[in-house]
C-alpha positions in Angstrom: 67.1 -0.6 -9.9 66.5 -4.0 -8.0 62.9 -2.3 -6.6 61.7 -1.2 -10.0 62.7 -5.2 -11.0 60.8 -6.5 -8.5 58.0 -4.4 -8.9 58.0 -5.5 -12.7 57.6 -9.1 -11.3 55.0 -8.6 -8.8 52.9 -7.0 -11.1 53.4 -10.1 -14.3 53.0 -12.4 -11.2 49.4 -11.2 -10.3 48.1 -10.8 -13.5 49.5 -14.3 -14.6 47.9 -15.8 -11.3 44.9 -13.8 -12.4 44.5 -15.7 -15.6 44.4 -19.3 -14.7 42.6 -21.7 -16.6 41.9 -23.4 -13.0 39.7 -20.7 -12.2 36.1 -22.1 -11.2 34.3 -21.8 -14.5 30.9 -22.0 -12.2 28.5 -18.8 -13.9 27.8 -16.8 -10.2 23.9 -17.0 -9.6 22.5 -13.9 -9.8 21.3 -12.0 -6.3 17.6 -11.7 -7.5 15.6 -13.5 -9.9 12.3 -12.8 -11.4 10.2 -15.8 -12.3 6.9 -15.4 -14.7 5.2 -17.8 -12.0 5.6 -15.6 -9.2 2.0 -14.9 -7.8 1.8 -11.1 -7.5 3.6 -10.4 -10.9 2.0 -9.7 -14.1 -1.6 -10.3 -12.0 -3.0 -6.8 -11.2 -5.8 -5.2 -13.3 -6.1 -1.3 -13.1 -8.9 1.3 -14.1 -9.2 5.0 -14.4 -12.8 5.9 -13.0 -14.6 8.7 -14.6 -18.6 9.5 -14.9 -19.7 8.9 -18.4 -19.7 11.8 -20.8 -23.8 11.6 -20.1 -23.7 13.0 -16.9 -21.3 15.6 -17.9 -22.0 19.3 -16.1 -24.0 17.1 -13.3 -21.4 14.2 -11.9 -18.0 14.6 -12.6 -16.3 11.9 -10.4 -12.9 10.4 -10.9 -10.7 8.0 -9.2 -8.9 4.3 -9.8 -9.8 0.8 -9.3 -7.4 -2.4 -9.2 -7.9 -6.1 -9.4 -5.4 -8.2 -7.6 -4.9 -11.8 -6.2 -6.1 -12.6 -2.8 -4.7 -14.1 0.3 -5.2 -17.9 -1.3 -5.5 -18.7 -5.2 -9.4 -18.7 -4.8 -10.1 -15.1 -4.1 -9.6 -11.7 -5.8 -9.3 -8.6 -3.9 -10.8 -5.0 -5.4 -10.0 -2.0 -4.3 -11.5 1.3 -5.5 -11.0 4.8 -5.0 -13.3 7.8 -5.6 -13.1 11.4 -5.7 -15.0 14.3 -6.5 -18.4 12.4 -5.4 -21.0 14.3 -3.1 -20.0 14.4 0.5 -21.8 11.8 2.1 -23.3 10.0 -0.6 -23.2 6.2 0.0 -22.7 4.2 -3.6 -23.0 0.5 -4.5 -20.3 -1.4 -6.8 -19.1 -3.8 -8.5 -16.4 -5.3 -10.9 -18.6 -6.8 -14.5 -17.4 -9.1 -17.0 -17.7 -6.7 -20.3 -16.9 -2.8 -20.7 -18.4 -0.1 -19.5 -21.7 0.0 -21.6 -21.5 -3.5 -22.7 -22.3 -5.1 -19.1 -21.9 -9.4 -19.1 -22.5 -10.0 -15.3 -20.9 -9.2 -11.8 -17.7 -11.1 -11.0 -18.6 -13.0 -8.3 -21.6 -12.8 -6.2 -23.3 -9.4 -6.0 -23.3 -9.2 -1.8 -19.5 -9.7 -1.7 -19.5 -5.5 -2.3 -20.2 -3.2 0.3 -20.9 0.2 -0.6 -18.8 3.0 -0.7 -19.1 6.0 2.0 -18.5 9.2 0.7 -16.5 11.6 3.1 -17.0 15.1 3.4 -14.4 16.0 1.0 -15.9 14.6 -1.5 -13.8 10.9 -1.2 -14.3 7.3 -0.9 -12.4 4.1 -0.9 -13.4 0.6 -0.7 -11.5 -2.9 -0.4 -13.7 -6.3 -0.8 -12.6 -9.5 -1.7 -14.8 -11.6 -4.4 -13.8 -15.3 -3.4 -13.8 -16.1 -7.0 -9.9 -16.5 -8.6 -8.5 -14.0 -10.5 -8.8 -14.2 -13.5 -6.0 -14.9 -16.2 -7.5 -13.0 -19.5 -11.0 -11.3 -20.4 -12.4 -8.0 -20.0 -14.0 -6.6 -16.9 -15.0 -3.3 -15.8 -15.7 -1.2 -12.4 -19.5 0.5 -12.1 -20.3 3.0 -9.1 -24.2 3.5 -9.0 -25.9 6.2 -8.0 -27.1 5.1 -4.9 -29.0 1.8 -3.2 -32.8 3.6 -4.7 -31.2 4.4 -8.2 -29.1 1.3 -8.8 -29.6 1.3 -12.7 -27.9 4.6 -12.8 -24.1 4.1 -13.3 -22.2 7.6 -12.2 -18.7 6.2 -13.1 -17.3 3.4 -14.7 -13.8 2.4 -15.6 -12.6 -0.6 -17.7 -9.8 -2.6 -16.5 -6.4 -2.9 -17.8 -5.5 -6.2 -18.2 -1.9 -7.4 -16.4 0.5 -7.3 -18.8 3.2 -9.5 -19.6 
């Protein structure tokens, strides 16, 4: 009888102790917080690549394309990736201010992008890095030309998604 007591009292005790106003009142900070500031968040642009409807039957390439910061607030790094292109075709682009069909200018200057090497299956990536800033807002697409001689011939294009928020 004198164990079940004292059992009865331990039990009270703890969850009296448990329930002291003097408990620090002091809100935990949290283990991870996201800021809206932080430089890689809400800053990447994406694309789908596809040929335009055109060239349909005669180009069918696909692929992706992505705008993100660069290594210092004054540069943008692109990177695009290709498929279903010719093996071994080499292909100039570039990132526009606009849409696809509605071209406003390259972003940045036009030698900053090296063309992309097609391998023989048909694949191709390419990284540059415009030293221009990313940009906050606007519309801006991704062109891959035909080929250094036929320039004025876009083969895919993709408009980029604008980071969201």
């Amino acid at each position: 009888m004198h164990g079940h007591r004292f059992l009865t009292l331990a039990v009270s005790a703890l969850a009296v102790t448990g329930c002291i106003p003097f408990r620090s009142q002091k809100t935990p900070k949290p283990v991870v917080e996201v800021t809206t500031t932080d430089a890689n968040l809400n800053s990447r642009w994406h694309a789908s690549i596809a040929s335009p409807a055109d060239l349909a039957g005669a180009v069918q390439m696909s692929g992706s394309a992505s705008m993100t910061p660069g290594s210092n607030s004054g540069n943008t790094d692109v990177a695009l990736n290709l498929a279903n292109a010719a093996p071994g075709g080499v292909h100039p682009w570039q990132v526009h201010r606009g849409q696809c069909g509605a071209d406003e200018g390259v972003f940045g200057p036009p030698e900053a992008y090296k063309s992309l090497r097609v391998d023989d299956k048909g694949r191709g990536s390419g990284l540059v890095t415009v030293p221009v800033a990313i940009p906050a807002n606007g519309m801006y697409f991704v062109s891959v030309s035909a080929s250094t001689a036929n320039a004025e011939t876009i083969v895919a294009c993709g408009n980029l998604a604008p980071p969201t928020l």
